[in-house]
Phi, psi and omega in degrees: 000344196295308223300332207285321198280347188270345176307313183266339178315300196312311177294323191286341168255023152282277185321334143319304203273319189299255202005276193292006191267329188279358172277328197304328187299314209276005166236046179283156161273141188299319177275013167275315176316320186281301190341278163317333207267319205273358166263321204291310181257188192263159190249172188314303208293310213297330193268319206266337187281329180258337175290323194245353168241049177049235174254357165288150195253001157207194172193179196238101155342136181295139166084012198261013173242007200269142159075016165318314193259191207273146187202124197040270196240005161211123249286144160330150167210158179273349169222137179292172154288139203207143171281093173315064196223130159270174168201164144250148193292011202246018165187158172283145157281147204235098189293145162213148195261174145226014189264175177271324184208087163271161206273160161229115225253155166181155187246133198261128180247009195242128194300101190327305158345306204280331178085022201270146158237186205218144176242133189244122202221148190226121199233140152289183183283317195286338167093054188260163151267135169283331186188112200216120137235175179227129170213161201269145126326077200238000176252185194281171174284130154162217216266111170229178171208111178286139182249101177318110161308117173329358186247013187241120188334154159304115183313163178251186177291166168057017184236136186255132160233157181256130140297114158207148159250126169268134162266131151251128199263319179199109170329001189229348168223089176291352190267029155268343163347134156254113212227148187245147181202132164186212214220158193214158171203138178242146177254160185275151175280131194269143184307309185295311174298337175289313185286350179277337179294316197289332186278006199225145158304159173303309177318295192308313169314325171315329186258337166286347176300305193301309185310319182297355208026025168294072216305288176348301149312290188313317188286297177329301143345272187299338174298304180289001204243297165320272179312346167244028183202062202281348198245003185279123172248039156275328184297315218278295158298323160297316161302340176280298164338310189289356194257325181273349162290330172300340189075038163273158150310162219267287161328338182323116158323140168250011175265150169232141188274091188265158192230083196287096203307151167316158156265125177354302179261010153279349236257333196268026184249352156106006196288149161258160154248186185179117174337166179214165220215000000 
């Protein structure tokens, strides 16, 4: 009977040791907790490099070369205007949301100087516009995010709408536009995704966004995360990365310019806006 009593000590102290390795996590101090995560898991660029550019370690946003070169009233530039979109080549990417009015991020290479404006046109599946202005260009060449107005109906769930922005180079022959284009869809919040949101820091949220494949959220998170943790340099280098797997240059400002958009009928009242930093 000794071997049977040394026989359960023994399970009974297995079953122990499994207890405490799956408990262990959940009494980490949160900077045991980061520890881990950064030996433990694939790190942020590395997940945005497989959720969202497949197995390519970066990709060329749809449409972001279209109207590159100089045409009527606007000038070459070394880097195009380009949508802070991945794609891959064999379809355009199809950002999907959870917002009502999600933000659209893009980098403007043309110089405030030139007096130039950019037209935003937001379309349904039926190919209706959802939305359309033209607003001036009034900031430096670099990073912006345009903002929808409360007044433009909500996306709905399960419906792909289209984007595109136009420089208009010379008002009186629009097909010189220089224009960027793609597809956006909002999807609904899963009962799991509200609650992994309400338990996580701003920081964490950047990463249930990236888990979520919420391009849109992900970026937008982290864009803001920057700019208010300007000395965190884990923030600071994941934002960077993340602009040159999109294919800015390394020199690209890292700074951004939001452009809070017009309501239709101010926008047909001639009103401006300005940016805001």
């Amino acid at each position: 009977m000794i071997w049977l009593k040394l026989v359960t000590q023994k399970a009974i102290l297995a079953c122990v040791l499994v207890l405490v390795v799956i408990q262990l996590p959940l009494c980490l101090s949160p900077a045991q907790a980061q520890s881990q995560r950064k030996s433990g898991f694939i790190d942020f660029v590395e997940k945005i490099k497989r959720f969202f550019f497949g197995i390519r370690p970066g990709g060329t946003p749809s449409g972001r070369e279209r109207g590159g070169a100089v045409r009527d009233r606007c000038p070459n530039v070394a880097q195009p205007l380009t949508a802070l979109v991945p794609s891959v080549n064999e379809s355009p990417f199809v950002e999907q949301t959870i917002s009502e009015r999600p933000s659209f991020w893009f980098y403007v290479p043309y110089l405030s100087a030139s007096y130039r404006k950019a037209e935003f046109v937001l379309i349904d599946d039926q190919e209706e516009n959802v939305y359309a202005a033209t607003f001036p260009l009034t900031a430096s060449p670099g990073v912006v995010n345009l903002q929808l107005p409360k007044t433009v109906p909500p996306l709905q769930e399960g419906k792909q709408y289209r984007w595109v922005l136009s420089v208009i180079c010379n008002p009186s022959s629009r097909s010189g536009d220089v224009t960027v284009n793609g597809w956006i869809e909002r999807v609904p919040v899963s009962a799991t995704l509200t609650h992994q949101l309400k338990a996580a820091s701003t920081k964490e949220r950047v990463l249930v966004y990236t888990d979520a494949r919420l391009w849109c959220e992900t970026l937008t998170t982290l864009a803001e995360l920057q700019r208010s943790n300007p000395q965190d340099q884990e923030v600071k280098a994941d934002w960077a990365n993340v602009l040159q797997l999109i294919g800015l240059p390394e020199n690209a400002s890292k700074t951004w310019t939001t452009y809070s958009l017009p309501n239709q009928a101010e926008n047909r009242r001639g009103n401006q806006i300005a940016p805001t930093k």
